[in-house]
N, C-alpha and C positions, 0 to 999 in steps of 0.2 A: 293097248289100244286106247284112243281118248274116249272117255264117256260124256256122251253131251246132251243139254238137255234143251226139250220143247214145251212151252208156255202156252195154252189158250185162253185169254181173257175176256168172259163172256157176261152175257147180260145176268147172269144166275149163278156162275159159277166159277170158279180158276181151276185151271188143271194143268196138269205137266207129267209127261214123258222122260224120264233120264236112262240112256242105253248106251252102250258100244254097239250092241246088236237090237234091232227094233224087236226081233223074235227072242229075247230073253233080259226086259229091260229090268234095271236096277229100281226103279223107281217109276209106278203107276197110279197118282193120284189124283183126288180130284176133293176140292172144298167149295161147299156151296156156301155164298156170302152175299149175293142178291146183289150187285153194280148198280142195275136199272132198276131199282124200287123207285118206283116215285118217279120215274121218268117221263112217261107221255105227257101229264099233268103239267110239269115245270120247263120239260124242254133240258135240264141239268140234271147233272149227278149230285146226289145230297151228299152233304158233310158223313153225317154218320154209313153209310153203302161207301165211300170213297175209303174211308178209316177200315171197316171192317174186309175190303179188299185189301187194301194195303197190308194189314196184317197177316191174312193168306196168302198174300204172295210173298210175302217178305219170311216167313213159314217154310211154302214151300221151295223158295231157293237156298234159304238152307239145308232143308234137306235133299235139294237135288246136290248142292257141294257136299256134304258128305254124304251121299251117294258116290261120290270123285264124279261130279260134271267140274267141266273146267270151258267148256262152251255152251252161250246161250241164245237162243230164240226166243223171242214172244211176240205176240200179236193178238190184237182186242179186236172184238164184232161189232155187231148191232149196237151198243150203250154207247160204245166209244164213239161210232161212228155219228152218231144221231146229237149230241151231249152236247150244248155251246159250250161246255167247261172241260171238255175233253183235255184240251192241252196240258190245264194244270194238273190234271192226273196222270198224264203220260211225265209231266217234271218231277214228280213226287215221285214216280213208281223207280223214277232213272236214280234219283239221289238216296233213296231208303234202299233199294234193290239192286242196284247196279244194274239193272235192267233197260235195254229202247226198245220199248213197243212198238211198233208197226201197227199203226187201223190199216186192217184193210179190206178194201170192197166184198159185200155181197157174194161177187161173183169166182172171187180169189179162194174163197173161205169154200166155197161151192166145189171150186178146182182141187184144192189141196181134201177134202174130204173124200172125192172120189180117189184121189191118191190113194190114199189110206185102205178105204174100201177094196178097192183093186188088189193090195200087198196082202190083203187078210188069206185065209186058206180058206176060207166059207167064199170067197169071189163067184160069182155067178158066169156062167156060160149065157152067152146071145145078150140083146138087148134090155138094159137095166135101166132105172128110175130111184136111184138113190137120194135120201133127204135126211135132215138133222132138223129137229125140232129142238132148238134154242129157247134162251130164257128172251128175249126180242124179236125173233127172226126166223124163219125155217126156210132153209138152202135145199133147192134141186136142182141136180144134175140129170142129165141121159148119158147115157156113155152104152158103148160094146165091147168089149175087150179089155186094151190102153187106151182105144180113140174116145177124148170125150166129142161131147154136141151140144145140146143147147143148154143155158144155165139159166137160172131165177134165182132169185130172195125176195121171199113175201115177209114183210110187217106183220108177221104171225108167230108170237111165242108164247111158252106157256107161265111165265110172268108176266105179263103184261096181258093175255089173257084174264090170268084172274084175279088181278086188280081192277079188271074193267068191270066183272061179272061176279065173283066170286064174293060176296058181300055177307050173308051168314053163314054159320056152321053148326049141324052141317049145310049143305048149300037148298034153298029152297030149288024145288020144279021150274020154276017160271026162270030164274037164273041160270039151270043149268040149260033149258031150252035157249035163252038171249045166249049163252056163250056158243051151244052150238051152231047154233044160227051165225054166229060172228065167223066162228072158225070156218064154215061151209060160201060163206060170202067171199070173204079172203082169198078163195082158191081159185073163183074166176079165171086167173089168169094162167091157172097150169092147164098146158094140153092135157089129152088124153089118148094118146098112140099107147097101144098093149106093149109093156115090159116087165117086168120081173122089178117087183118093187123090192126095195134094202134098204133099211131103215140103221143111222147109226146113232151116236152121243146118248149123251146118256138117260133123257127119256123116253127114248125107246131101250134102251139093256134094264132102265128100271122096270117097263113092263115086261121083260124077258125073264129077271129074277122073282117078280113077285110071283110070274108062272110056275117057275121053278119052286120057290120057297126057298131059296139057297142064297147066300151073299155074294157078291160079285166074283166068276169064275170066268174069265175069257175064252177058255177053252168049250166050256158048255155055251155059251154065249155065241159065239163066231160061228155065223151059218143056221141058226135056229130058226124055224119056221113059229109064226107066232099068229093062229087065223083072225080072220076080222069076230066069229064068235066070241073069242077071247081076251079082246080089247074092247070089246060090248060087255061082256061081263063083269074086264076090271072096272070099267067106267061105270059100269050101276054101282061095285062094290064100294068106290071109291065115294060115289054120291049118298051112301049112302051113312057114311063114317065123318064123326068130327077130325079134324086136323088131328088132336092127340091121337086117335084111335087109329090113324091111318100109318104114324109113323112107327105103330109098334109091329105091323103086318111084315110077317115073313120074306124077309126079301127087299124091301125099303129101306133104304138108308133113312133117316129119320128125318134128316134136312131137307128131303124131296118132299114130303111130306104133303108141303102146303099146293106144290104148283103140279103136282104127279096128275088130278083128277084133269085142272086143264091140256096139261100135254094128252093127255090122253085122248081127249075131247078131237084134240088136234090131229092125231093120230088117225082116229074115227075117221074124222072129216075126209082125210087124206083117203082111204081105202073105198069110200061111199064115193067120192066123187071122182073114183079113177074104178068104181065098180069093181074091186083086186078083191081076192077071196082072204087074200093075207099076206105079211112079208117077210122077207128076211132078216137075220139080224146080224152085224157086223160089229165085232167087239175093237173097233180102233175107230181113230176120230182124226178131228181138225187136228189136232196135237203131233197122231202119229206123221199126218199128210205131211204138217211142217218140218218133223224129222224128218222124213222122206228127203223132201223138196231140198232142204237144206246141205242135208248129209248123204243120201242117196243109198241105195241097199235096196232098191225097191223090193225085196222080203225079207228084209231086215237082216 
């Protein structure tokens, strides 16, 4: 069988997917590298965010080839989409990586996620409200079943979050107040019809590990219930820690580190202004949606 691999290029992060089968992939990674540092401010992608993607991606398409991918997809979110110098990073990523990126909308990114979501075995019965909180952007879908419904992308990530807000460490009161305050403005425009909210990518599975105390497990991950108490408490614990001190906490990837208390904040926001008592968690993403979509297995 061919092994193929799936790319998502995001405002915080690269990741990629390499499987025959989605439910026993060869290769499941993910390298934080920051794209959109520095973005709202300039409107472009910096030199140095462009260089240190290129090197994770260029990274992990090697190792999706020896993985044996011999087929590829990728596709960049929010930084790409937003970025007047996108282009020349989509010609650099094709000539170092043998790679074509696809930007693609919001709304697309929204669709393929609930893909994903959907193929998981934690899937929810009845009416759902699935989201990814991005290093740019947080995607919502509704969906029942297969049928989706209405989709969003709010200009709400947790980089660019805490570049706007996040200014000492650890972070003063008044700071994390203007951030929550931002993240709860933000939301205006999501409905609020009652559904079973699922939370996926990876700052929500990082608040799922720090619960645990355990390093990335998808098995423990897929389907975990995670209350709004318990995103209130990472969020103070998180406020309450320097950057160093945060990346050595059981269950953090270290690289999450800096932008974990914003997403969090985000999270918060999300649960207060949709009144949820807590949500689910879904251990697959943009990444698996684009296998999906691509390659088809819809449970891999």
């Amino acid at each position: 069988m061919t092994v193929r691999a799936a790319f998502d290029i995001g405002s915080n992060s690269v990741k990629v997917v390499a499987a025959e089968r989605l439910d026993a992939p060869r290769l499941d990674a993910v390298t934080v590298c920051g794209l959109g540092e520095g973005l709202p401010a300039t409107g472009r992608l910096s030199e140095p965010a462009m260089e240190r993607t290129l090197d994770a991606l260029a990274d992990l398409v090697r190792r999706a080839r020896a993985a044996g991918a011999s087929d590829f997809a990728a596709v960049g979110t929010q930084s790409l989409r937003r970025a007047s110098n996108a282009a020349e990073f989509l010609r650099r990523a094709e000539a170092r990586c043998g790679l074509a990126v696809e930007i693609i909308p919001g709304e697309e990114e929204a669709r393929l996620s609930f893909l994903a979501a959907r193929s998981g075995a934690g899937a929810p019965d009845g009416p759902c409200l699935l989201f990814d909180v991005g290093g740019g952007s947080t995607e919502f879908i509704r969906g029942e079943g297969d049928a989706l419904g209405a989709r969003l992308s709010l200009e709400l990530g947790c980089l660019h979050l805490r570049e706007a807000h996040e200014r000492s460490d650890p972070i003063r009161p008044d700071e994390l107040a203007a951030m929550q305050r931002a993240a709860a403005d933000a939301l205006a425009p999501l409905g609020r019809e009652p559904a079973t909210l699922v939370g996926i990518g990876g700052t929500v599975t990082s608040l799922g590990t720090v619960a645990l105390g355990t390093d990335w497990d998808p098995a423990r991950l897929e389907g975990m219930a995670l209350s709004r108490a318990q995103v209130e408490a990472q969020l103070e614990r998180f406020a309450s820690l320097r950057v160093e001190a945060r990346a050595a906490l059981p269950g953090l990837l270290p690289a999450r580190a800096p932008v974990i208390l914003a997403g969090a904040a985000i999270v918060l926001a999300i649960l207060r202004h949709l009144d949820a008592p807590g949500l689910r968690l879904s251990a697959r993403a943009l990444r698996h949606g684009l296998w999906l979509d691509r390659w088809g297995g819809a449970r891999g």
